[in-house]
C-alpha positions in Angstrom: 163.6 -134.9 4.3 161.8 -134.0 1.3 160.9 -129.7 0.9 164.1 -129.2 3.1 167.1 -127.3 2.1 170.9 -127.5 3.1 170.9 -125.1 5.7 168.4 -126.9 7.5 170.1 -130.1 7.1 173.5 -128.3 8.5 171.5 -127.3 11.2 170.4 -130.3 12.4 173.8 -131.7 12.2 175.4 -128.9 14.1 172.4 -129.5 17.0 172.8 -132.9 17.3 176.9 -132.4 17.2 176.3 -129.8 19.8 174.1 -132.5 21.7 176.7 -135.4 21.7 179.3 -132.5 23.0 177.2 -131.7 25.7 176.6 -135.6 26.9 180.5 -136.2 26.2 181.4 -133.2 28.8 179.4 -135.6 31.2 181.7 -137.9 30.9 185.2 -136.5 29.6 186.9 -133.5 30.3 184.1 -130.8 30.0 185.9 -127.8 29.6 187.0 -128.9 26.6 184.0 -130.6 25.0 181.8 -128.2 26.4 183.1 -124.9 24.1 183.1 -127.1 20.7 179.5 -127.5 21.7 178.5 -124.6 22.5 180.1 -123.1 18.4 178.5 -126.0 16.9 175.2 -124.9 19.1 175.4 -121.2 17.6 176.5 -122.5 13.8 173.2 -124.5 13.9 171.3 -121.9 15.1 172.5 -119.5 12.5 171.6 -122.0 9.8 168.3 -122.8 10.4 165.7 -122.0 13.3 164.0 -125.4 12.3 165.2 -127.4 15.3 164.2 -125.4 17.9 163.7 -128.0 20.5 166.9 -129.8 19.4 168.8 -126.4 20.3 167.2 -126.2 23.7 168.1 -129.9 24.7 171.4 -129.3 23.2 171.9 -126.1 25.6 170.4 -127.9 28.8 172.7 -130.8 27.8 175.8 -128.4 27.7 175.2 -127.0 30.9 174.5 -130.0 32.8 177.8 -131.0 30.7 179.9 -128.2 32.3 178.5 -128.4 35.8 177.8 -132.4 36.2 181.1 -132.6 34.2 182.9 -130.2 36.1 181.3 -131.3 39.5 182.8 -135.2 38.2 186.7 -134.0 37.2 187.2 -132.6 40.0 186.0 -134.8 42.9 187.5 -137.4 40.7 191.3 -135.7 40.4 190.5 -136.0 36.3 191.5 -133.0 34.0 189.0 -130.5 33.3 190.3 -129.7 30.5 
């Protein structure tokens, strides 16, 4: 990562945090995971517009998250949140 700075290492962090929210909303209770994603999705795209196509998986992944996730709890009597 040589010629980058902190802010675009947070950002990467905070996408790919936001990402592993989105995937864990999937699985686990979404309305939960899905929010903490979604402020780790903005802090990273505050920090650093270098990631770009990170944040866009990251979003689609969130969504998926909530509706998939969502879709999943209930049939399945688990907690949404």
């Amino acid at each position: 990562m040589s010629g980058s700075n902190g802010s675009d290492l947070a950002g990467g962090i905070f996408g790919v945090a936001s990402l592993v929210l989105g995937v864990l909303a999937i699985f686990f209770v979404p309305f939960a995971f899905a929010p903490l994603g979604l402020i780790c999705l903005m802090v990273a795209i505050l920090c650093s517009p270098k990631y770009h196509g990170l944040y866009q998986v990251a979003a689609v992944a969130l969504v998926i998250g909530v509706v998939i996730g969502g879709w999943i709890a209930v049939v399945t009597d688990n907690p949404l949140y």
